[in-house]
N, CA, C and O of each residue as an XYZ file, in Angstrom:
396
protein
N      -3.868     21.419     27.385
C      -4.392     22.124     26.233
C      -4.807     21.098     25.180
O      -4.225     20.052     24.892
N      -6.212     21.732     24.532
C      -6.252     20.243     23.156
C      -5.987     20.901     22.208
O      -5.963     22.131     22.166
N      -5.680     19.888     21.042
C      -5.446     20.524     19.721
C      -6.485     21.487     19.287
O      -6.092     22.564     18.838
N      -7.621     21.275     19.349
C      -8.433     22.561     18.895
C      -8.027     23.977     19.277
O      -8.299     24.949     18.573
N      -7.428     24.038     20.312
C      -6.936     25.520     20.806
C      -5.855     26.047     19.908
O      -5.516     27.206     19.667
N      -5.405     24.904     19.480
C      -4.453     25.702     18.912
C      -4.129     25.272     17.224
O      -3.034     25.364     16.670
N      -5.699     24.679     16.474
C      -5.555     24.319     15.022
C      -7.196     23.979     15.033
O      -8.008     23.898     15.954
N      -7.356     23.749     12.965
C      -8.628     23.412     12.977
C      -8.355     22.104     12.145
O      -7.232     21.925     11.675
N      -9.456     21.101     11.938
C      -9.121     20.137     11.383
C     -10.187     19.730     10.684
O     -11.336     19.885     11.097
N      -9.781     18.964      9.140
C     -10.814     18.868      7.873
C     -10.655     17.739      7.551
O      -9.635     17.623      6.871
N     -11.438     16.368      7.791
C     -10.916     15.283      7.275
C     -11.878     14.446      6.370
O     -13.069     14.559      6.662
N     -11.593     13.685      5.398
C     -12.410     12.433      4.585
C     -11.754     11.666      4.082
O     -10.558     11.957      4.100
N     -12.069     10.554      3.503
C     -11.997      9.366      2.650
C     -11.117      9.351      1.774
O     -10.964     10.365      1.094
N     -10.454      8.416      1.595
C      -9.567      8.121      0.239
C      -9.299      6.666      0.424
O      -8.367      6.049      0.939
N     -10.619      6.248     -0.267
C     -10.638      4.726     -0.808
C     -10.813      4.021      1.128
O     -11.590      4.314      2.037
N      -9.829      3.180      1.037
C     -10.183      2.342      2.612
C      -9.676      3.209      3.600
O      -9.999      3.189      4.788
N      -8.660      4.171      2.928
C      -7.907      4.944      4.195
C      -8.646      6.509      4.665
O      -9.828      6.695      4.376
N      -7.876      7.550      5.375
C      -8.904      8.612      4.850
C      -7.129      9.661      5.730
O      -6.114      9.372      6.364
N      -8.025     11.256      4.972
C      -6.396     11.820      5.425
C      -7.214     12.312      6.261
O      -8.382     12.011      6.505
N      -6.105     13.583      6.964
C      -6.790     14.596      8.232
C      -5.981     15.536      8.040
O      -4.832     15.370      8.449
N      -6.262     16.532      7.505
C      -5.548     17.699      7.543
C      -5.903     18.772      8.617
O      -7.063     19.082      8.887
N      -4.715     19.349      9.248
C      -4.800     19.957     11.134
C      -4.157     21.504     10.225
O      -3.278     21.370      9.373
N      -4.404     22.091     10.369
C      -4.597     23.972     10.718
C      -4.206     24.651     11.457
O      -4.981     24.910     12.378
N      -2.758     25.343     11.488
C      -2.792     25.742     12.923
C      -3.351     27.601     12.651
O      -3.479     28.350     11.683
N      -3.509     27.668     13.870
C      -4.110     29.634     14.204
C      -2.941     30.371     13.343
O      -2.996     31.247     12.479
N      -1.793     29.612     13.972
C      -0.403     31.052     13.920
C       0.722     30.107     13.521
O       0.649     28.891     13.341
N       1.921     31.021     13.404
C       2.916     30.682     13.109
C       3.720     29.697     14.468
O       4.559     28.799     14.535
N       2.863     30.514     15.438
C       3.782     29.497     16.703
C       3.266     28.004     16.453
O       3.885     27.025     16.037
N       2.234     28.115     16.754
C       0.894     26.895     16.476
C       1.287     25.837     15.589
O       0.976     24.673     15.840
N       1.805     26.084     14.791
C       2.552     25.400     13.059
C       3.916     24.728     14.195
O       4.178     23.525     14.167
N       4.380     25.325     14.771
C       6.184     25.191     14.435
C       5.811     24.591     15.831
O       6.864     24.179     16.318
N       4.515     24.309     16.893
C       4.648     23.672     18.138
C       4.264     22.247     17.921
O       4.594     21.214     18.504
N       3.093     22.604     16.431
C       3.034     20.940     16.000
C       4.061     20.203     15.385
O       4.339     19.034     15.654
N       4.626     20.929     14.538
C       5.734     20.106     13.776
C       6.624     19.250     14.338
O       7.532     18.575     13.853
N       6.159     19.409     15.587
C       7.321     19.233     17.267
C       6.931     18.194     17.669
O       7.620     17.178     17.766
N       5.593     18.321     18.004
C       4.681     17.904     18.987
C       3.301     16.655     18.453
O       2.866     15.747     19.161
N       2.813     17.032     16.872
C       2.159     16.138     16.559
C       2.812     15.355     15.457
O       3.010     15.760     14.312
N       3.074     14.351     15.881
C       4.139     13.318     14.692
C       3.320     12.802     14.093
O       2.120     13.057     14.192
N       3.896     11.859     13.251
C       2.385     10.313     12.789
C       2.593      9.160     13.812
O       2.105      8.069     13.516
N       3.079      9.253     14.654
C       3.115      7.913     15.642
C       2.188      8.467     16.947
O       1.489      7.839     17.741
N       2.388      9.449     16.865
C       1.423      9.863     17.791
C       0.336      9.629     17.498
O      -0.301      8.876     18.234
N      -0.294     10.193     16.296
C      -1.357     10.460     15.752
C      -1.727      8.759     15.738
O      -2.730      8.252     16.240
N      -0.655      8.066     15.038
C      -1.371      6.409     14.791
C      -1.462      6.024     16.245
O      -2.682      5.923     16.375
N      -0.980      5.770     17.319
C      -1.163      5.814     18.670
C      -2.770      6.125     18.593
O      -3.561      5.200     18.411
N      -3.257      7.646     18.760
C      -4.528      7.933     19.097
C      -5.228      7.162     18.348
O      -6.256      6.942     18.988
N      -5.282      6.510     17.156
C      -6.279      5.988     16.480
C      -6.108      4.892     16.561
O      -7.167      4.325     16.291
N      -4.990      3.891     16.895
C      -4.641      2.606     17.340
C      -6.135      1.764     17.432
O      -6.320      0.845     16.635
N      -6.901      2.018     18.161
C      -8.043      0.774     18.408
C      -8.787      1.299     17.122
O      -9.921      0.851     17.297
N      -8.801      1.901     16.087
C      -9.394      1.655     14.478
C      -8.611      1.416     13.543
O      -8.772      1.869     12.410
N      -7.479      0.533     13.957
C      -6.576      0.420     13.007
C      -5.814      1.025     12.062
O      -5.453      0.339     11.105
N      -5.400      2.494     12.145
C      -5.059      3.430     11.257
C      -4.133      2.779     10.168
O      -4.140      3.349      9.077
N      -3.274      1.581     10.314
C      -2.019      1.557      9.385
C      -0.597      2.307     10.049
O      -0.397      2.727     11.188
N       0.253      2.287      8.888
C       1.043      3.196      9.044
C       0.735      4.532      8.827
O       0.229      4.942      7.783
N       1.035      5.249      9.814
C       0.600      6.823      9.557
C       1.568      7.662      8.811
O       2.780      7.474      8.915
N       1.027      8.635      8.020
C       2.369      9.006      6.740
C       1.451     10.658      7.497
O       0.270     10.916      7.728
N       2.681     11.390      7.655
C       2.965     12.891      7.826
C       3.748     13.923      6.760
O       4.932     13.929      6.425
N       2.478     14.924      6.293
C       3.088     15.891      4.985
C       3.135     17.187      6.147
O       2.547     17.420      7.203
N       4.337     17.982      5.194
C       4.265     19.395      6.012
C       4.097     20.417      5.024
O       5.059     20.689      4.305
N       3.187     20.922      4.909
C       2.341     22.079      4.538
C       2.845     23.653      4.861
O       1.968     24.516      4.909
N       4.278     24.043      5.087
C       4.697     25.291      5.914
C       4.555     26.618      4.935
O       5.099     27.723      4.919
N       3.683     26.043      4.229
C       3.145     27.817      3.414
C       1.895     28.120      3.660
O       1.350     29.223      3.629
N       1.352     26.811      3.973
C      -0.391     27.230      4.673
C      -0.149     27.050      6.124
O      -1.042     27.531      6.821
N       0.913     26.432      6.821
C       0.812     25.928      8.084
C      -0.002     25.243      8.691
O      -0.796     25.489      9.599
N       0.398     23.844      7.794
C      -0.915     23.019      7.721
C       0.300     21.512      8.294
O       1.525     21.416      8.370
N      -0.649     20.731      8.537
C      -0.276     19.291      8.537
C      -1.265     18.090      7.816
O      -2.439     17.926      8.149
N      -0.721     17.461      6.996
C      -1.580     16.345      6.494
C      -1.692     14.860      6.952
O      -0.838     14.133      6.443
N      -2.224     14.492      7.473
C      -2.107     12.923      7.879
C      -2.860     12.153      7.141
O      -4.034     12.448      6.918
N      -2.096     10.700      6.504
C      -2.752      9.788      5.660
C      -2.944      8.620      6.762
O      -2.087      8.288      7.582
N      -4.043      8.144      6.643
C      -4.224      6.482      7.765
C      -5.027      6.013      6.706
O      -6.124      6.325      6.242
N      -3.728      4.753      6.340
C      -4.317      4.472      5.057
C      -5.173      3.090      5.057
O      -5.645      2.617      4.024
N      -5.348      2.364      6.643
C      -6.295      1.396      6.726
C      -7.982      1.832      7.299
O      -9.030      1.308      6.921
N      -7.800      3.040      8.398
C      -8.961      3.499      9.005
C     -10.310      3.067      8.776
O     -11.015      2.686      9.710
N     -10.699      3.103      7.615
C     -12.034      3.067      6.879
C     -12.554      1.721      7.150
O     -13.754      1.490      6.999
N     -11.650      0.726      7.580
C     -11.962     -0.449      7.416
C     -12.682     -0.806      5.597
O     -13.885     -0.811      5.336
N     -11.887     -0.991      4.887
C     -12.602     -1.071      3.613
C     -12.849      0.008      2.799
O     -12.577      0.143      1.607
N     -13.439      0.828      3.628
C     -13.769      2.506      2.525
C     -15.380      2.311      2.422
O     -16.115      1.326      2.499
N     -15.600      3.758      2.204
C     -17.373      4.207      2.488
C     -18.050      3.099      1.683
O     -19.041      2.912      2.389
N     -18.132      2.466      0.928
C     -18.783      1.119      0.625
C     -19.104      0.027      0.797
O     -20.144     -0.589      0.565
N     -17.776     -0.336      1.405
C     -17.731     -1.625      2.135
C     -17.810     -1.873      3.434
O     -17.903     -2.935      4.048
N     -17.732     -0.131      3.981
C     -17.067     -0.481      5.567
C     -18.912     -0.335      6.544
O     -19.919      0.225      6.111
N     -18.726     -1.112      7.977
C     -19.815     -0.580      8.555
C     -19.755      0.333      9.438
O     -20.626      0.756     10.198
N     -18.721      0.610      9.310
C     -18.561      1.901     10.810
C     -19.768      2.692     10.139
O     -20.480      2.578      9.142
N     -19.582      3.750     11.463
C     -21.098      4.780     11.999
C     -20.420      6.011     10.864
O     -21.126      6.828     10.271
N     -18.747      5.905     10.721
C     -18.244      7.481     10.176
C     -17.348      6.639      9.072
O     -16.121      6.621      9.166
N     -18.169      5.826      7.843
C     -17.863      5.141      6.759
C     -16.800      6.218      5.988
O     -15.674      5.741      5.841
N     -16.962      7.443      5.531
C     -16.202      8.265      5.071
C     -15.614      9.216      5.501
O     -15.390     10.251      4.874
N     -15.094      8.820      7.339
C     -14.416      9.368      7.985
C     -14.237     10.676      7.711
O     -13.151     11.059      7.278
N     -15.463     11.702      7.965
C     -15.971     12.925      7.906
C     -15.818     13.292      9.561
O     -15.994     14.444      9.957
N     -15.575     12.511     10.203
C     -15.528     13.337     11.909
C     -14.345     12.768     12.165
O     -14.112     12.910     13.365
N     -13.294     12.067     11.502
C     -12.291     12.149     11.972
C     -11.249     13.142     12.408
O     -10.476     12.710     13.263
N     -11.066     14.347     12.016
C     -11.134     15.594     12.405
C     -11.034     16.142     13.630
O     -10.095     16.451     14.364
N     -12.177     16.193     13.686
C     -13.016     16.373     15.030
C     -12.326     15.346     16.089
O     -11.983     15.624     17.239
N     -12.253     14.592     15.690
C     -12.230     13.720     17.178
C     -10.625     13.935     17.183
O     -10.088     13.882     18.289
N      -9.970     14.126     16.278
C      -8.445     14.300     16.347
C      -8.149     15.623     17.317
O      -7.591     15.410     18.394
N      -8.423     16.647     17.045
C      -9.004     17.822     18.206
C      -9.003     18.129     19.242
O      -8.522     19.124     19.784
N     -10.046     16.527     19.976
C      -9.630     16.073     21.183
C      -8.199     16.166     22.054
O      -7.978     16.569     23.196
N      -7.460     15.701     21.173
C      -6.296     14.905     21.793
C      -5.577     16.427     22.327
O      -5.624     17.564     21.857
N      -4.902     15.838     23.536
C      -4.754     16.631     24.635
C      -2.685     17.256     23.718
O      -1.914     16.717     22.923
N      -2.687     18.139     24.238
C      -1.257     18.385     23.378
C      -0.623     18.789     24.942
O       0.556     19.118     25.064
């Protein structure tokens, strides 16, 4: 199963780093991530862009999760040359990942 099946995800910029906030459908959805998607995981998947240390908020009134990767950007939308400078599809590609 990937995370999209079972959350939605909204992510951008903050300075060099950028957050990712994940969505789940339901109440199960919430309480299978809280389990299941850590920040080591998450820094794991992003490992070859350098995420940093990954910092995990819990959101259990929206049933949300927040992730900060506070190196990602390489620099931040100004300085950096990546293709996704203000890590606007980071999100998305988080999604992917197989749960």
């Amino acid at each position: 199963m990937k995370l999209y099946e079972m959350a939605n995800a909204r992510s951008g910029d903050k300075g060099r780093g950028a957050n990712i906030g994940v969505l789940a459908h339901s109440d199960k959805d919430y309480h299978f991530l809280v389990e299941h998607l850590t920040a080591a995981r998450v820094q794991d998947y992003f490992a070859a862009m350098n995420p940093g240390d990954v910092v995990r908020y819990e959101l259990p009134n929206l049933n949300a999760l927040n992730f900060v990767l506070p190196t990602i950007l390489d620099g931040g939308g100004s300085r950096s040359l990546r293709v996704d400078a203000q890590g606007k599809a980071l999100g998305q590609v988080l999604l992917e990942m197989e749960m």
